[in-house]
N, C-alpha and C positions, 0 to 999 in steps of 0.2 A: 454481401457475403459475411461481413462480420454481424449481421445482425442474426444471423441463425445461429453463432457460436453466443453473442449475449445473450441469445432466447437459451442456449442451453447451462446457462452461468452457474446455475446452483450445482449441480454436478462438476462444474468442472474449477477446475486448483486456484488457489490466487493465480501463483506461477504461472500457470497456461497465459490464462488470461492476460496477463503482464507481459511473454511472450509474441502472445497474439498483437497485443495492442504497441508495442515494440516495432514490431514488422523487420522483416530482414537487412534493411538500409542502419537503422538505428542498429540492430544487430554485427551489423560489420562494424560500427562507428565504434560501438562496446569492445568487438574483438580485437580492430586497430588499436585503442588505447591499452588493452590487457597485451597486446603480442601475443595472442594465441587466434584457432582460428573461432568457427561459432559454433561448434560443440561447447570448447571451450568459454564461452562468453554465456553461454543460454547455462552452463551449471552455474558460474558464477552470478548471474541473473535470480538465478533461483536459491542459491544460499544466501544472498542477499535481501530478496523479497520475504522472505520466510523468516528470515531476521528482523527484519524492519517489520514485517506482521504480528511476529510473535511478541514483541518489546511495546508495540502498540497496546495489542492485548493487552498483558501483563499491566503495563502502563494502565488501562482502563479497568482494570482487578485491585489494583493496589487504592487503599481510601485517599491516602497522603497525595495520589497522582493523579487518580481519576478525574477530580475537578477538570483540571488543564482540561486532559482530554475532553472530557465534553462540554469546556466553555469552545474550544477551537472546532467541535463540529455543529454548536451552538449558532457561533458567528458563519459558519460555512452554512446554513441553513436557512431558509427563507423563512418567512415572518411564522408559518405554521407548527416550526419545531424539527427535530428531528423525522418525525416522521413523512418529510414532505422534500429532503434535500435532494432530491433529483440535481438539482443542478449546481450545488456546490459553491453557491455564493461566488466569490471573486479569489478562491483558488487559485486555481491560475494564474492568476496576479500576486500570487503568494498570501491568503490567507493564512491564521492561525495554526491551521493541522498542518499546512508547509510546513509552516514554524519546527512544529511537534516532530514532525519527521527528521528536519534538519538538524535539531537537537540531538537527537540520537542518531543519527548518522556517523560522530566518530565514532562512539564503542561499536556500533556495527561495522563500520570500514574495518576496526583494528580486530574483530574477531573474524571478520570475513578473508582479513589479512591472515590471520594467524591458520586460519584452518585450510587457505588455498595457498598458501607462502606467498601472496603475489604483494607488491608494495600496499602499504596502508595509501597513499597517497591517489592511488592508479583505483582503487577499491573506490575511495572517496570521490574520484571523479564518476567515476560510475553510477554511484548512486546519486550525486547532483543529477544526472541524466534520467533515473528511477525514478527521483521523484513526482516528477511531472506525470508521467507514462501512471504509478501507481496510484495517484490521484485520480486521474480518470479512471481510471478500471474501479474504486471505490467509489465513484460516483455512480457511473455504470452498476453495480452492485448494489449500491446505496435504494437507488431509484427500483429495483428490480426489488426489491427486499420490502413487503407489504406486513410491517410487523401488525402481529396479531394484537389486538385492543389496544385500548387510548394512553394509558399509562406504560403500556410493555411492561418487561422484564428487566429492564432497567442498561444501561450502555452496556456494558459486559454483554450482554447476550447480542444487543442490536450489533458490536461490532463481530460479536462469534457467525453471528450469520452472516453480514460483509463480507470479510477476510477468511469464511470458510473453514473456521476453526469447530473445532469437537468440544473445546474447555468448557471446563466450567468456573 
């Protein structure tokens, strides 16, 4: 069942997808920690992911930043490059783009804080728990995303098609 929603991936939101891959157990776990129920926990999910998406971007636009970013999806990548990381090296073990994530995790917690009033703290636990869930879903993504020619368009565009961004 989840494979017909990754067949339909390009079309459908990070969010969704983070959602999906979430599942409703992990979803009460989210609402228990927030004290709300999981309406409650799936927006805060999604102001979250959209943060942490958007700051990646950005993060891979900026010249000063970009390196990191693409040495951590570099080392997340099998001997072929980028265009080949289906499976995401040893993420899950916490590679480099963990890293990346984790790093930017407080100014997300404390703006996700600030825009839902909920504690930075309670934010922060939350996305420890995102991370993992949004790794897969970019790997999931990653693997599904058949960039056009050998050199690409360079990271910016490879993660604008990942994370289902319009930017430029």
């Amino acid at each position: 069942m989840s494979e017909e929603s990754s067949e339909t991936a390009p079309g459908t939101s990070l969010e969704k997808d983070v959602l999906d891959e979430l599942g409703d157990d992990k979803l009460q776990e989210i609402a228990g920690l927030l004290g709300t129920d999981a309406a409650g926990a799936q927006d805060v999910v999604g102001t979250t992911v959209t943060a942490l998406s958007g700051n990646l971007q950005e993060k891979a636009e900026d010249p000063a930043e970009a390196e990191e970013v693409q040495q951590a999806f570099a080392e997340a990548a099998p001997p072929q490059g980028i265009a080949g990381f289906g499976g995401f090296g040893g993420l899950a073990a916490g590679g480099m783009l963990s890293g990346v994530l984790a790093k930017m995790s407080r100014p997300v917690a404390n703006a996700v804080a600030k825009k839902t009033g909920l504690p930075a703290a309670s934010v922060t636990r939350v996305i420890e728990l995102l991370i993992p869930v949004l790794l897969t879903v970019l790997t999931k993504r990653a693997s599904a995303s058949k960039p056009t020619g050998g050199g690409g368009g360079g990271l910016g565009d490879l993660l604008g098609q990942i994370l289902g961004g319009k930017r430029k």
